[in-house]
C-alpha positions in Angstrom: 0.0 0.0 0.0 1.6 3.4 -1.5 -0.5 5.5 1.8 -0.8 5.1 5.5 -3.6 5.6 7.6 -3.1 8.0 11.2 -6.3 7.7 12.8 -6.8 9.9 16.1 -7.4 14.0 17.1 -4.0 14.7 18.2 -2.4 12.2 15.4 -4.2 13.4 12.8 -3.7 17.5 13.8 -0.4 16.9 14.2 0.3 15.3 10.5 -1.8 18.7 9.5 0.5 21.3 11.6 3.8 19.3 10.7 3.1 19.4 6.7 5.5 16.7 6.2 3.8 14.1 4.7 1.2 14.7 1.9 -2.6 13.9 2.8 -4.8 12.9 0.0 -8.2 12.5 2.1 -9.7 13.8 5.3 -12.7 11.3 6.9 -14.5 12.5 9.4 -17.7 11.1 11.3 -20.7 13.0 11.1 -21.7 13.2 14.3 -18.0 14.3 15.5 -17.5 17.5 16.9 -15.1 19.2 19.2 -12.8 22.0 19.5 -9.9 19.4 17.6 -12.2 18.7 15.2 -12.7 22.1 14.1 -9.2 22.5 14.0 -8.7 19.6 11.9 -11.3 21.1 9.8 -9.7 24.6 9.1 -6.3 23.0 8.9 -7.4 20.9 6.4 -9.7 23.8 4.4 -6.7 26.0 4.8 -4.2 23.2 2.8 -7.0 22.6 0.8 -7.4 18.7 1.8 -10.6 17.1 0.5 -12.5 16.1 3.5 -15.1 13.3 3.4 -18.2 12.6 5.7 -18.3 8.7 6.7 -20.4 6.9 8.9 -18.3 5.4 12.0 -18.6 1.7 10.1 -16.8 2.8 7.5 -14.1 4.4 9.6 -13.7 1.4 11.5 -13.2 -1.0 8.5 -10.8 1.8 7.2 -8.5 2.0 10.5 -9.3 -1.9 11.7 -10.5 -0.5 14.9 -12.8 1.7 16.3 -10.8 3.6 18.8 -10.6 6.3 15.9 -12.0 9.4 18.1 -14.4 9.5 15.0 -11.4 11.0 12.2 -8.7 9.8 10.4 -6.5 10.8 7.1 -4.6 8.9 4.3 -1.4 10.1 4.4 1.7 9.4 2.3 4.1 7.0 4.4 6.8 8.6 6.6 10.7 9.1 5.5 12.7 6.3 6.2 15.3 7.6 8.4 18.7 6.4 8.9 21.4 7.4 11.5 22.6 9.9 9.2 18.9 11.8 9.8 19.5 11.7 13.7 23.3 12.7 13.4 21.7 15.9 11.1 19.4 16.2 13.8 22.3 16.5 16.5 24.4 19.1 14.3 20.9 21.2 13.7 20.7 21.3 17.3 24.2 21.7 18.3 23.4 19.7 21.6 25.0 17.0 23.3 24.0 13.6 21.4 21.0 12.0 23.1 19.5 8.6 22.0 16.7 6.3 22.5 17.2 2.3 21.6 14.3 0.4 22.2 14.5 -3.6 21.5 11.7 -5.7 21.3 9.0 -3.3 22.0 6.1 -5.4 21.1 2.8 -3.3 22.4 2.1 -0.4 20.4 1.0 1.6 23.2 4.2 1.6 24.8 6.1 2.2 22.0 3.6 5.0 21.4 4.2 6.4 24.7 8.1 6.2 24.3 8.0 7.8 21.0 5.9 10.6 22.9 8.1 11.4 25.5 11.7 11.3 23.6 10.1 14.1 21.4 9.0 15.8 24.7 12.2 15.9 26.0 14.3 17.0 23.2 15.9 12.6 22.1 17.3 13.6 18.6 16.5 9.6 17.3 14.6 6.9 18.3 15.9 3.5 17.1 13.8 0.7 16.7 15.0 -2.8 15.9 12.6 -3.9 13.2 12.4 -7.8 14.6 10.0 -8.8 17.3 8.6 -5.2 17.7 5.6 -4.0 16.5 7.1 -1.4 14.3 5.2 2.4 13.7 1.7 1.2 13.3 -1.3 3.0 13.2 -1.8 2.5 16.8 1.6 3.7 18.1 0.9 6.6 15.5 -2.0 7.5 17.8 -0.3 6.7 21.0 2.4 8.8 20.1 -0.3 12.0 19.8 1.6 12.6 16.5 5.0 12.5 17.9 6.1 10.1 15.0 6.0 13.5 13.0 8.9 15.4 14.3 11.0 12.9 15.6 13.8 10.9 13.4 12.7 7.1 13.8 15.1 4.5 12.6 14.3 0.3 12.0 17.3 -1.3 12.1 17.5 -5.5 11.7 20.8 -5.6 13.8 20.5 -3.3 17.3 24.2 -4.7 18.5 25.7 -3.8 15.0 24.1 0.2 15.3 25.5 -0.2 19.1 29.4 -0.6 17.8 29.1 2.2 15.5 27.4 4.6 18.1 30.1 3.7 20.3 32.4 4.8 17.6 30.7 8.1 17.9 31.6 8.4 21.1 28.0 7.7 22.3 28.1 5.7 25.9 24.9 3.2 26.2 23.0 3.1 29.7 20.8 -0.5 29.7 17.6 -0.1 31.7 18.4 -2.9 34.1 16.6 -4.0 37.1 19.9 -5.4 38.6 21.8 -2.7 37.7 23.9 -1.3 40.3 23.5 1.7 39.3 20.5 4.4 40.4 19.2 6.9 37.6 19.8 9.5 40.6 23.0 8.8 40.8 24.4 8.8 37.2 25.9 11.5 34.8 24.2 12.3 32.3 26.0 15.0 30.6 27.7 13.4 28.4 26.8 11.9 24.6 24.5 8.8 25.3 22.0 6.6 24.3 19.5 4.7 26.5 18.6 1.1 25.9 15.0 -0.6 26.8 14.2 -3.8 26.4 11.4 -5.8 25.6 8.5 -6.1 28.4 8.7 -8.9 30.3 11.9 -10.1 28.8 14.1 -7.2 29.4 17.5 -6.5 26.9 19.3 -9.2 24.8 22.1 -10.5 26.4 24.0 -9.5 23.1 23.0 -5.7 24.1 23.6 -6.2 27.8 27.6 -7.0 26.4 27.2 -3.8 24.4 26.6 -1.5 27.1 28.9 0.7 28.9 26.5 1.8 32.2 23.6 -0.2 33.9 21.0 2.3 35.1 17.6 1.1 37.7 15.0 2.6 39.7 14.6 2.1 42.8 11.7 0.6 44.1 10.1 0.9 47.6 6.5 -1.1 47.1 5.9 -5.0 46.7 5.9 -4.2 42.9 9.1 -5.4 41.5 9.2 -3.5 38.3 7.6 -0.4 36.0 6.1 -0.2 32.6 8.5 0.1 29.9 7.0 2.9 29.0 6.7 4.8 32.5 10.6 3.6 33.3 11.5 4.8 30.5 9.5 8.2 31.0 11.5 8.5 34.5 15.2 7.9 33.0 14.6 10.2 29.8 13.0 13.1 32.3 16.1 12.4 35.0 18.5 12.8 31.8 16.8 16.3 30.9 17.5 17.5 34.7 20.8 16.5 35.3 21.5 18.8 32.3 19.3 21.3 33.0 21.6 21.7 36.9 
């Protein structure tokens, strides 16, 4: 299929504001309304987007679920980034290199949320390894609240091989770790990194874990053993943000 399909409010206003990707259709329910719909709707008039009326069946069969918030475009498919795009990024930015590796991510929703907050905080690249992870669907489109839009995402088939040659960069890797010895509170962060998650449940390859240079944890005080991905991985990408921000 030449064209993807972002389903969602904030998804699909943020494809509008961010003008990337070229949008051949506009559906909308009927009965939908709202203050993001209306946006949607003058973004739309404004970039002169033809905009369809559909009955939520329709929708659903469209977008394979109905969890569509009643709007959705067809959308040309995103860049396919490479490390080169994230390395441009960096330059652009003239910052200190700042990376997100996630390995195995298999729920949409959390890889939604992840994408999310590395474009919150300011993660020049997201890198994905394209094997037993769900990959930028639809759903992690709309999870993301249209973060897959700004942010340089990468699908790479080897994560240790990308590993040696950000090392060679001069990028350190932290691995999220639950037996790591060291606390996010008490690491520095100021220098050119990337932080590795692993897969729920399963945690980081042990080919990854030989990679890495730093194993980073959270401390945890309750009978619950361990976090979301996607919320441990919201608390070390925020904690790297402060520590440069002292």
């Amino acid at each position: 299929m030449k064209d993807e399909i972002i389903y969602g409010r904030n998804s699909v206003l943020e494809a509008l504001t961010a003008g990337k990707r070229e949008i051949s259709r506009l559906v909308i329910a009927g009965s939908t309304s709202g203050h993001k719909i209306e946006q949607i709707k003058k973004m739309a008039a404004k970039q002169r987007i033809a905009l369809h009326q559909w009955n939520r069946k329709r929708i659903d069969s469209l977008c394979g679920t109905d969890q569509h918030q009643g709007v959705a475009v067809i959308i040309s498919k995103r860049k396919i980034c490479n490390l080169q795009d994230i390395f441009h990024n960096i330059e652009q930015k003239q910052e200190v290199p700042f990376l997100l590796i996630l390995d195995r991510i298999e729920d949409p929703r959390n890889l939604g949320a992840l994408i999310r907050t590395a474009e919150a905080v300011g993660v020049h690249g997201v890198i994905i390894s394209k094997h037993e992870s769900c990959g930028v669907t639809p759903t992690v489109a709309k999870a993301s609240a249209g973060a897959i839009e700004y942010i340089p995402i990468v699908q790479v088939s080897n994560v240790a091989m990308v590993c040696d040659q950000l090392k060679e960069k001069g990028i350190w890797l932290f691995g999220a770790d639950p037996g790591g010895k060291t606390y996010w509170s008490d690491t520095d962060f100021n220098i050119p990194l990337a932080i590795l998650l692993g897969s729920e449940g399963r945690g980081l390859k042990n080919i990854l874990k030989k990679k890495c240079d730093f194993f980073i944890s959270i401390p945890m005080k309750g009978c619950i053993s361990s976090l979301n991905v996607a919320t441990a991985g919201g608390v070390f990408l925020y904690e790297v943000v402060k520590r440069r921000n002292l």
